[in-house]
Each structure stands twice: as C-alpha cells, then as structure tokens.
C-alpha positions as CSV (number, residue, x, y, z in Angstrom):
1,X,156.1,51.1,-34.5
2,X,157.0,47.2,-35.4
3,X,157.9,45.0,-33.0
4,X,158.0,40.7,-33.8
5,X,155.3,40.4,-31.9
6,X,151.5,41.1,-31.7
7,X,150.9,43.5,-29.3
8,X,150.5,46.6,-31.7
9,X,147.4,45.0,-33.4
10,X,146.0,43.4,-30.0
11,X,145.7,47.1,-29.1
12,X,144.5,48.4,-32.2
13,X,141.4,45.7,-31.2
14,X,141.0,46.9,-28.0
15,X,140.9,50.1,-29.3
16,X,138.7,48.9,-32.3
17,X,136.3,47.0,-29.5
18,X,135.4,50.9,-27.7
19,X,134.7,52.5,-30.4
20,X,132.3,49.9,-32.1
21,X,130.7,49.4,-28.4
22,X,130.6,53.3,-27.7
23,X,129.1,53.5,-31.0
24,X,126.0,52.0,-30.0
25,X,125.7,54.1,-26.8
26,X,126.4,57.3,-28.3
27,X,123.4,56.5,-30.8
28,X,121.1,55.7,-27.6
29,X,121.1,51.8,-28.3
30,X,122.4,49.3,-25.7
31,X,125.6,48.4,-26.0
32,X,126.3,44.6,-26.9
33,X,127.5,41.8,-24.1
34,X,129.9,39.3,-24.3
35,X,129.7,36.9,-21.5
36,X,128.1,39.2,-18.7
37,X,130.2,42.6,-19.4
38,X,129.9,45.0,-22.5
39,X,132.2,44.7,-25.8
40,X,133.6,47.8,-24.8
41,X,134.6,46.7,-21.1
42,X,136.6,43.6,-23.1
43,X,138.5,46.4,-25.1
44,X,139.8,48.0,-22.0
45,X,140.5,44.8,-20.2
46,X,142.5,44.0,-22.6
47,X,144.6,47.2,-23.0
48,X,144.9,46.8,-19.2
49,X,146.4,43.1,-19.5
50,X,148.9,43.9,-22.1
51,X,149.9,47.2,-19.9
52,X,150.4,45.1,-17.2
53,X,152.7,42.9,-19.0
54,X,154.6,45.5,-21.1
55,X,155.5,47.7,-17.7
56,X,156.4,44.7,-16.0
57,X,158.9,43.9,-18.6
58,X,160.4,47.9,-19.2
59,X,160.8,47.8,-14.8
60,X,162.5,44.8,-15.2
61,X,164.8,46.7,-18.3
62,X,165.6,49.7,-15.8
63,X,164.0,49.7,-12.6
64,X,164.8,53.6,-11.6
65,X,161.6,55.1,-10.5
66,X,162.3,58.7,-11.9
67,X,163.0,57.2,-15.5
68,X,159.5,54.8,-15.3
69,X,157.5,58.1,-14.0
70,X,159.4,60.0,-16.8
71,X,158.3,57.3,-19.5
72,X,154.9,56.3,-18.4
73,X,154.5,60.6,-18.3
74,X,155.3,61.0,-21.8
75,X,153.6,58.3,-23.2
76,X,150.3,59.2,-21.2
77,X,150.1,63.1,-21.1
78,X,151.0,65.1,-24.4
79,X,148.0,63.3,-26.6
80,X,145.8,63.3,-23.6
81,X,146.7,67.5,-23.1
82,X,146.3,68.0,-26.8
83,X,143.2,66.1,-27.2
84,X,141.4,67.9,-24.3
85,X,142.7,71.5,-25.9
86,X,141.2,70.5,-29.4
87,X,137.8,69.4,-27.8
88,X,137.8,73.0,-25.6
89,X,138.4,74.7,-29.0
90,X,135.9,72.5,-30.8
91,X,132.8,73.0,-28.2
92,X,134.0,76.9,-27.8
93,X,133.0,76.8,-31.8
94,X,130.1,75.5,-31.7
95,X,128.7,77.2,-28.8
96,X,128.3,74.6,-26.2
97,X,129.1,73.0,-23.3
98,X,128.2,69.4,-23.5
99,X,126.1,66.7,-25.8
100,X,122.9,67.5,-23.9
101,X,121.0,67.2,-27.1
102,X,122.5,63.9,-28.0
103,X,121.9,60.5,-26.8
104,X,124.5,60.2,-24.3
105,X,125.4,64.0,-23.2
106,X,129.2,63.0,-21.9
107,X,132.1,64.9,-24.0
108,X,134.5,61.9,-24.0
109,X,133.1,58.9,-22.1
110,X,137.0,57.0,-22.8
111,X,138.9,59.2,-20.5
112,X,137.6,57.5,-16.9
113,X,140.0,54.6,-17.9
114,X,143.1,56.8,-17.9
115,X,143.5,57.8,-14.2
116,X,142.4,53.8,-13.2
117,X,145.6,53.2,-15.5
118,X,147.6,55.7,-14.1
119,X,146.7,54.1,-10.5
120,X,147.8,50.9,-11.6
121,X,151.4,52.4,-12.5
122,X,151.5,54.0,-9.0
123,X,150.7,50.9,-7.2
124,X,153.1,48.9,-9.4
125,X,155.8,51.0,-8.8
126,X,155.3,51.2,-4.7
127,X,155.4,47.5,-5.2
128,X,157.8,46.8,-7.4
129,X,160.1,48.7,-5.4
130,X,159.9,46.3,-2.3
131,X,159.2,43.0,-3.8
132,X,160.1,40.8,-6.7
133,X,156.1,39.4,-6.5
134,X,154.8,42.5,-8.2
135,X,151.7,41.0,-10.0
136,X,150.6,38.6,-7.0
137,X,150.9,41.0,-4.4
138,X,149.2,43.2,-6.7
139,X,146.0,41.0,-7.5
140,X,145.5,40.3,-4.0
141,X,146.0,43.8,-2.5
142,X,143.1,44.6,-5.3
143,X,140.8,41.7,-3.9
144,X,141.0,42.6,-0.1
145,X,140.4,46.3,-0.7
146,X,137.4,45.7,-2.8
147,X,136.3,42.8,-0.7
148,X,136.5,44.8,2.6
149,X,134.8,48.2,0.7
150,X,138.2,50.3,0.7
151,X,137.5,51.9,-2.6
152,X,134.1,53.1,-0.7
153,X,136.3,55.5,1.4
154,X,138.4,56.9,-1.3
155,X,137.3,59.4,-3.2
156,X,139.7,59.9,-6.0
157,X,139.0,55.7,-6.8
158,X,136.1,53.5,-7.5
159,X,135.2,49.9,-7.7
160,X,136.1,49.6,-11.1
161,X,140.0,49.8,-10.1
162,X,139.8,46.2,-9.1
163,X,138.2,45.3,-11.8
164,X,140.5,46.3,-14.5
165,X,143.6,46.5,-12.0
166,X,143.6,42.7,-11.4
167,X,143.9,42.4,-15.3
168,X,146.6,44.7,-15.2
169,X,148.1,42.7,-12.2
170,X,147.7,39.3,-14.2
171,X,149.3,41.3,-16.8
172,X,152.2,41.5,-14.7
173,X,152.4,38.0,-13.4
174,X,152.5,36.7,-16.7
175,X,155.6,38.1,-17.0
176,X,157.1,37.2,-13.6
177,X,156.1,34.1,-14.0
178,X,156.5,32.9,-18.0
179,X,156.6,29.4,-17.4
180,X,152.8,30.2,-16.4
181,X,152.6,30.7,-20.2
182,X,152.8,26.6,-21.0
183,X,149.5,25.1,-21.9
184,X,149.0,22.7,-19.3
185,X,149.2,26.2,-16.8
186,X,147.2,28.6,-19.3
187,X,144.3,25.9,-19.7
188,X,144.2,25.7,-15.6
189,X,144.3,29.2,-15.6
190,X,141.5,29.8,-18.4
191,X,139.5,27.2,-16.4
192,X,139.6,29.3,-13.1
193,X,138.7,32.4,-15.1
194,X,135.2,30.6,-16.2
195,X,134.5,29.3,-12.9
196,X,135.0,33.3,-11.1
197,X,132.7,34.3,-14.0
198,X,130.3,31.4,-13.0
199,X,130.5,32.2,-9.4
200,X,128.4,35.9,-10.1
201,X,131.9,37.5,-10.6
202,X,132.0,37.5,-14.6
203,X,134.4,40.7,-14.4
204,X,137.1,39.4,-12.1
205,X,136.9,36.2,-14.4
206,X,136.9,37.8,-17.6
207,X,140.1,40.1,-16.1
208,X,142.1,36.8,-15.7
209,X,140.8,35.0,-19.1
210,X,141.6,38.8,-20.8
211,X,144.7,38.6,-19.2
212,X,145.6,35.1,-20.1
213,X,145.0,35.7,-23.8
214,X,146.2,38.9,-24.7
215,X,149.3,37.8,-23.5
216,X,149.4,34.5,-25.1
217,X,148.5,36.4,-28.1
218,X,150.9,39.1,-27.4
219,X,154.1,37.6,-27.3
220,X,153.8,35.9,-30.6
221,X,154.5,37.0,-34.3
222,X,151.9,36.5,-36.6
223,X,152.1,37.0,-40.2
224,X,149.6,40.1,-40.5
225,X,148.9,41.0,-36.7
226,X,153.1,41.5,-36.0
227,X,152.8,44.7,-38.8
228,X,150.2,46.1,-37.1
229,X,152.4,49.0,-36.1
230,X,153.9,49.6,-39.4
231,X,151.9,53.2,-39.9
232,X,152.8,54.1,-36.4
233,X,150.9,52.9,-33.0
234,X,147.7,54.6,-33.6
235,X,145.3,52.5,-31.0
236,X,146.3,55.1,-28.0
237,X,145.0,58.2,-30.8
238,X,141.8,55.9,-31.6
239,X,140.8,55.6,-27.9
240,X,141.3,59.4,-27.2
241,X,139.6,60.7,-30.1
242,X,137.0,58.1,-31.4
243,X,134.0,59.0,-28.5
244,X,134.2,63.0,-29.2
245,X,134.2,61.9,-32.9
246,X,131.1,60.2,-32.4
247,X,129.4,62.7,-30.9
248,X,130.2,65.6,-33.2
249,X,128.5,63.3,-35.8
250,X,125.8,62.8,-33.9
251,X,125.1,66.3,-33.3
252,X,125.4,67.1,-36.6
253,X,123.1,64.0,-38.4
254,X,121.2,62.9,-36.0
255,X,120.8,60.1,-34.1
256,X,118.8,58.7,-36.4
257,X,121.3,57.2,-38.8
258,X,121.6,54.1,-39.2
259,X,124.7,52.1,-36.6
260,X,127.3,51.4,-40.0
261,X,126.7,54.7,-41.9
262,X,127.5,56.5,-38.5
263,X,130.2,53.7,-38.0
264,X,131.6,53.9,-41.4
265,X,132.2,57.7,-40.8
266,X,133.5,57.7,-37.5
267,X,136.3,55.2,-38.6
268,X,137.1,57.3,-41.7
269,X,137.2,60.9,-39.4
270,X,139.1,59.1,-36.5
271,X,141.7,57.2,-38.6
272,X,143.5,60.6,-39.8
273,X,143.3,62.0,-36.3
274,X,144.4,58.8,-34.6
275,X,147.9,59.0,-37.5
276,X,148.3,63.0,-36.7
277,X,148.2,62.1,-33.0
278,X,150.7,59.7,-33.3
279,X,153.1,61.4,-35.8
280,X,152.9,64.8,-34.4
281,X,152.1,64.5,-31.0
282,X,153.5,61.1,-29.3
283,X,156.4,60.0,-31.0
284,X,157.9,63.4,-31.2
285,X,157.3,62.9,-27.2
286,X,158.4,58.9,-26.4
287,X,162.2,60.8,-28.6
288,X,162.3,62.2,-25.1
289,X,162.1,59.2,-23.0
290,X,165.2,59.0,-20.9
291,X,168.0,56.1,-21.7
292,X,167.6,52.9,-19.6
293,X,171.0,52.9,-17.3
294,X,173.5,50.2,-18.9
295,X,172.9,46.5,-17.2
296,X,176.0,45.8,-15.0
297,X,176.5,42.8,-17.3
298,X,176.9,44.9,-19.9
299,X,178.8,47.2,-17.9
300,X,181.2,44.4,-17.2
301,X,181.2,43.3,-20.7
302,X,182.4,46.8,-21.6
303,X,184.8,46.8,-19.2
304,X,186.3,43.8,-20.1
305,X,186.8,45.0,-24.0
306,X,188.8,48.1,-22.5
C-alpha cells in the first residue's frame, strides 16, 4: 500500500524490532535493552505512536463512531481470527497444547499488545466524542489512573496500558497540535522525554521520545522508506505470525542453534505468511471499510456546480 510518506516502513521496523527481540527470548537468551526497556518494547511503542497519529487523523476525516468501530474492526480482527485458527490447526497436528518443551512455553507472546491497542481506540473514541483535546486529555487520564493504582482494580487492564497508551496519546497530539512538530518544540519535547527517563521512569519517557520520532519520521517521504508498502502492508502479518514461527522452529531444531541461522529462517518462513496475510486476508477485508460521509465543504462545493 504506498502512501508519500514513511509510515509503511516505520512499521515494517517496529515489526522488524519484535521479532529480532522475541528471537532471543524464544531461544532462552535475554532479550537486548535500549535505554532501560527491551528492543522489542521500542517496536511496539512505536506502532502505538504512529496508531495514535494515524486514528487521530481518519476521526478528524469522518468522525461517525459506527464507521471508526467498523474500520478499526476490520483492520484488527480477520488476520487476528485467521491467525489463531491456523495456530489451533497447527498444535492440533502436532499433538500439543503449548511450547512446554521450548524455552519460553507461550503460543504467541505478540498478541497481549492487541487488546491494550483496542483499549486505546475505545478511550479515544469516548474522548474524541466530547472534546477537541483528544491526545492531552488522553495522556493525563493515563497518568492519574496509573499514578492513583486504577489499573490495580480492573481486571480486564494492566499497567502496561499507560505505558504504551501515553505513546498512543502523544500520537494523537501530534496531530492536534502539528505546529508541535517545528524543531524548536520537538527538541523541548525530546528533552522532557530524557529527563522522565532519567527521573526512574525510562518507559513513560521513551513513550514521548517514541512518539516524537516516529512521527517526525512518519510524515515525511523518503526515497526508499516512502515504498515500503509497495508489496502490500505486511508489518501487521509479521507481528501476528513471526512468535508462533519462532517457536515451531524451535521445536523442531532445537534451541540450540545458533541466534542468525534460527533468525535467518524465521524471516524467510514469516515473509510469505506475512504477504498471504495481507493479500488474502486483510485487504480483501479494509475493500469493506465503509465510505467516509462527504465534508459539508465538499457538499457545498457540489452543490454549487448543480
């Protein structure tokens, strides 16, 4: 899917940051850091950042709540349904339940990240829906529940939704507020991201830093990143698929191998799925996506020609 800008391949990163972190874990090895959080913690904070951003910019296209349920449905649930019928049919084969034998026993240690995700949308929507501060309001809803323990008393959420939530609301405030996006702003704002991560709170600091330059990144076109998407968006099928990969090979060789052979192979298995996923699954679903309703300047522009 092309776009001029950069957000195809920043995703295909994020999605190329899980699976080389996860690829250490699955092989029992710790998982490398990057100022205070792991590689594959700076993968999802950045597909939470650009989320943020990209939502905020199709409410502001069409703001009807049914249509944005509609479009976040079908963009979320037919790869995530098929991918959890293949991996039933593939553990039903080989006669098992789980990984206990491997490393790391989970099935698919990616999916957590969805239903944080699928919060986010929620919240955004109750908000957007009352208030033209989305992203603001947003962030500091997410810093007084976690300050005060809310998350404690909910079952259904964690901790970990302010972490990555306050990227996705940064997300969103970036595009509220664009003139945030001039240098003299971003370099404030990368400078209050390194002193949260300073002051003991590297993940709230590394959400707003995340934030700050996957957007910067984002909305420009550069020569090789802007193509990305020429094959078809494939970072949503890499995330789904890559972990389950993983483990398959690791039941089958051993943990034993060494990081790039097992690396090497997981990229080459998880490519084709990541394509077929994309080509067979969610594009033939994101045809469905309801029509935005015409803008009444367009509406008065077309009444005007009659």
């Amino acid at each position: 899917m092309h776009h001029h800008n950069n957000f195809d391949g920043l995703r295909l990163l994020g999605a190329a940051t899980v699976l080389i972190s996860h690829q250490f874990a699955v092989l029992g090895l710790g998982e490398p850091h990057l100022a205070g959080i792991t590689l594959g913690r700076w993968g999802v904070m950045l597909f939470f950042a650009i989320s943020g951003y990209l939502i905020a910019r199709s409410w502001e296209r069409d703001s009807h709540l049914l249509r944005f349920a509609l479009r976040r449905f079908l963009r979320v649930a037919p790869a995530l349904v098929v991918l959890q019928l293949l991996t039933v049919a593939a553990l039903y084969w080989l006669g098992i339940a789980s990984f206990e034998d491997n490393p790391l026993p989970a099935v698919n240690g990616s999916l957590w990240t969805i239903a944080l995700e699928i919060d986010c949308y929620l919240l955004f929507a109750l908000l957007a829906m009352t208030t033209r501060r989305t992203g603001l309001l947003m962030i500091g809803l997410l810093l007084i529940a976690w300050a005060t323990g809310t998350f404690a008393k909910l079952p259904w959420i964690d901790g970990q939704l302010a972490t990555f939530g306050i990227a996705f609301g940064f997300g969103v405030l970036l595009h509220e507020r664009p003139r945030l996006l001039r240098p003299v702003p971003t370099l404030l704002m990368l400078a209050l991201g390194a002193l949260v991560w300073r002051l003991s709170q590297p993940s709230f600091g590394i959400a707003l830093i995340a934030a700050v330059l996957s957007v910067q990144i984002g909305v420009r076109a550069w020569p090789v990143w802007q193509h990305a998407g020429r094959h078809g968006d494939l970072s949503y099928g890499l995330y789904l698929y890559a972990f389950p990969v993983q483990q398959l090979l690791v039941l089958a060789l051993g943990a034993q191998r060494p990081y790039l052979t097992m690396l090497a192979l997981t990229v080459t298995a998880t490519l084709p799925l990541a394509w077929l996923s994309w080509h067979c699954v969610e594009r033939p679903a994101l045809r469905l996506k309801p029509a935005s309703a015409p803008r009444p300047a367009a509406q008065a522009e077309a009444a005007a020609r009659a």
